[in-house]
N, C-alpha and C positions, 0 to 999 in steps of 0.2 A: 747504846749507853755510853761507851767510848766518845761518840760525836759530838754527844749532847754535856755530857757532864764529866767527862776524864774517865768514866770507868772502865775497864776492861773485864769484858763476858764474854765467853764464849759464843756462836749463833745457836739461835735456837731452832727446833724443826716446823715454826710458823714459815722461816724463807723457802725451805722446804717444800711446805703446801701451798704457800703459793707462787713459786716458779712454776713446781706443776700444774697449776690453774692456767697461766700464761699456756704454757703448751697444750693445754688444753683446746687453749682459745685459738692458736694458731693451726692447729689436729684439724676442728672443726672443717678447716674450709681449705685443709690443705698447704696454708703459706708456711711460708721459711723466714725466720729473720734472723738478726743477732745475739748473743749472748753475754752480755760485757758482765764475767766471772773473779768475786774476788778469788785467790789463792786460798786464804781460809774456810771460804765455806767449799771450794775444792775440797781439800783438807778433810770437811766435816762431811762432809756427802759427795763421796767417789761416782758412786751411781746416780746420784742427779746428772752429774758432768758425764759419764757415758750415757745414760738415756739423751740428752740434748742434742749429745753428737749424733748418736744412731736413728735420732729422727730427722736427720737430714738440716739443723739449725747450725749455722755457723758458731763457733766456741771461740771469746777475746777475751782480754783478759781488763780486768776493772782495779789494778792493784791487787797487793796479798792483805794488807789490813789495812784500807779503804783510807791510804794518809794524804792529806796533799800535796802537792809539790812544795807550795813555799813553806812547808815545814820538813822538808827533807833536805838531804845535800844532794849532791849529784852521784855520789856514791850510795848513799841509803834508796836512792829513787832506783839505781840498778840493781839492787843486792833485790826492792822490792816486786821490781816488773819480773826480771830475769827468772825468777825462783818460780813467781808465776805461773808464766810462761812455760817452761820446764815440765809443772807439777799438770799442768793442764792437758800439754802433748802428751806426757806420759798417761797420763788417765786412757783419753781419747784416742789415743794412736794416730791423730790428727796435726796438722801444721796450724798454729795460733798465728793468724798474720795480725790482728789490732787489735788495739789499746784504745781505753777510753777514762780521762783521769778521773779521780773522787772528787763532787762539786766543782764540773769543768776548769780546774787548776792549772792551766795551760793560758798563759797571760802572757803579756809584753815582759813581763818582770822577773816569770820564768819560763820565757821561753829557752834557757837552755835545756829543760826538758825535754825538747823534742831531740837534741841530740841523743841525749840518755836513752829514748826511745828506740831510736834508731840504732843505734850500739848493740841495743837486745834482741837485733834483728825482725823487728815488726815491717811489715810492709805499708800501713796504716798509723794514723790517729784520729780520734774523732773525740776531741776534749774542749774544743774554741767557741766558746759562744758571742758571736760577732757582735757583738752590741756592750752597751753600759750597762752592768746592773750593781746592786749591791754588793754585791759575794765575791763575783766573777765576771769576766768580761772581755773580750779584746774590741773595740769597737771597727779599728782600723784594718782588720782580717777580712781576707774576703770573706763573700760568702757562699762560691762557688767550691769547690772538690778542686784539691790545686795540689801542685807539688810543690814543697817548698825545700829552698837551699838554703839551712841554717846559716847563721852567720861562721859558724866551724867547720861548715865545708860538709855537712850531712845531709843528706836527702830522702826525705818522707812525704808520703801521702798525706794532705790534712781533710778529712772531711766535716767542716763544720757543720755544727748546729744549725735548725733551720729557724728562723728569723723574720718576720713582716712588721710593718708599717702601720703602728697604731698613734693615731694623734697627733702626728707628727713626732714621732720615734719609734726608734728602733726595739721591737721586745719579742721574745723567744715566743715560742709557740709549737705545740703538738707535743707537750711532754711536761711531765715532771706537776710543780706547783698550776704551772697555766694551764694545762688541759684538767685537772681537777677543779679551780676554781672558776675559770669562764665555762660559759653560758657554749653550749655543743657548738649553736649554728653559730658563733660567732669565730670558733676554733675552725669548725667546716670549712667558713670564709677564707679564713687564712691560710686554710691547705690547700686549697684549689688553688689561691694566690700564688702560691709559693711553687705549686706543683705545674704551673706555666712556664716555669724557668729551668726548674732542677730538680731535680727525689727530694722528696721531702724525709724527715728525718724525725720518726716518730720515736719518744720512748718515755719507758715504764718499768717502775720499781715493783718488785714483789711487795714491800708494803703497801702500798698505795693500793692492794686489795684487800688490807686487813682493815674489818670493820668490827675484832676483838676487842673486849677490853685488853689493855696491857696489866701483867704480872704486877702486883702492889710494889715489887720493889724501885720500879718505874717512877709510881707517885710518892712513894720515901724519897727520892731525888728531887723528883721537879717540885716540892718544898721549900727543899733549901734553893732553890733558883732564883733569882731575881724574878723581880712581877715581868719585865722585859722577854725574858726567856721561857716564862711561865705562858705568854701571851704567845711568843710565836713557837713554841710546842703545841700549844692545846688548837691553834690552827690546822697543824694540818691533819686533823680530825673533819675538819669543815667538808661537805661534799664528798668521801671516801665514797661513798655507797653511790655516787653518779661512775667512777672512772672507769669502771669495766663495760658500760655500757657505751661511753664515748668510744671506748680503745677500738671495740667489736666496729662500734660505724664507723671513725677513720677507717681501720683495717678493710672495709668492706669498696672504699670509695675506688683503689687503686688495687688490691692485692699488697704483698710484702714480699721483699728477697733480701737475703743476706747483703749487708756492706761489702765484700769482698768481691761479689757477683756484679756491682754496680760499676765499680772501682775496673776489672776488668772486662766489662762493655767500655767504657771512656777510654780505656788506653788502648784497646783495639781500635776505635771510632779517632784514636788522636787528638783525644779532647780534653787534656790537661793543663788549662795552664800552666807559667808557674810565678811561687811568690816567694819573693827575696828577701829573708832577714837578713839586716843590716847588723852591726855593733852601735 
């Protein structure tokens, strides 16, 4: 509600139900993956965030209330990550090494984020979606797992988003809106593509397995909305009831392992580039 229309709610225990479906799904056949955890629904459910850890999934942190960068200062985005962070290891008894921003918000414009990042002691980031899009975007990023030397002298991991060649351009893939809307095999296509080069970089939002009606005070909001935001809310309803089936067959193609677990195979193997922010 925040995202969508300014308002501020509380979460409610649908994230709940279906993060535990994800682990469900991961239970199944035994994989590990990531956790990109706001601070608030920490917050609201301690014991999701120790069940996650205690089944062997790595715990990062996603923000505390899901803001983005270029509406933070550099000081509000530490006060954001840091608390985090903090609230997470404390749950977990665990070390939080990455971050991943809200609507990959790590751009040319704020990249001194990744400094902020880095401050808060992460050893990781995975916020950079290598291409043009509406929202977000760096186009000019690699698109390999690099290390990068801020232009203020800091140094972090970036693992970007994974990225193929449609059309002649460049567009995301294996996650989010695009593995809900395309067509499986055509998503398939582009893993294997992508999985020639590098890990490919799946992911999934606990919504995107709700196929609930939403609470009426929901469409009291999206009302008063513009017909605009009227249209692209009632999208991503489109295809919900496909994602869990797609998630299960990428998952199936490769297995899954934590980002941090990838991260050091490449630094033991000395396979890190690195990439230079400038001023």
């Amino acid at each position: 509600m925040r995202d969508a229309f300014g308002v501020k709610m509380d979460p409610t225990d649908r994230v709940f139900e279906h993060t535990e479906r994800i682990l469900e799904i991961f239970s199944e056949k035994s994989f590990k993956g990531t956790f990109f955890i706001l601070g608030i629904i920490a917050e609201h459910y301690p014991e999701l965030v120790k069940r996650i850890g205690s089944e062997g999934h790595e715990l990062a942190v996603h923000g505390y209330n899901h803001l983005i960068f270029s509406k933070m200062t550099p000081e509000k985005a530490f006060q954001e990550l840091d608390s985090a962070k903090k609230l997470i290891e404390d749950l977990s008894g665990q070390e939080v090494y990455g971050h991943r921003a809200p609507a990959f918000s790590i751009n040319p414009k704020t990249s001194w984020g990744l400094d902020v990042i880095a401050k808060c002691g992460f050893t990781y980031d995975s916020s950079i979606m290598p291409c043009k899009g509406l929202r977000y975007g760096w186009p000019e990023f690699s698109k390999n797992i690099v290390m990068v030397n801020t232009a203020n002298g800091n140094r972090i991991i970036e693992v970007p988003m994974s990225t193929t060649k449609f059309l002649s351009r460049e567009i995301p893939t294996c996650g989010g809106s695009y593995l809900r809307l395309l067509p499986y095999n055509m998503t398939k296509k582009f893993f294997k593509k992508v999985q020639k080069e590098k890990p490919v970089v799946v992911y999934i939002h606990p919504y995107e397995l709700d196929n609930q009606r939403y609470p009426e005070y929901f469409f009291t909001e999206l009302k008063k909305a513009s017909i605009k935001k009227n249209l692209s809310l009632r999208s991503n309803w489109l295809f919900r009831n496909t994602v869990e089936e797609k998630f299960r067959k990428l998952m199936a193609l490769s297995g899954s392992k934590p980002i941090i677990d990838i991260i050091k195979e490449k630094q033991e193997a000395a396979e890190l580039p690195v990439f230079e922010i400038s001023d």
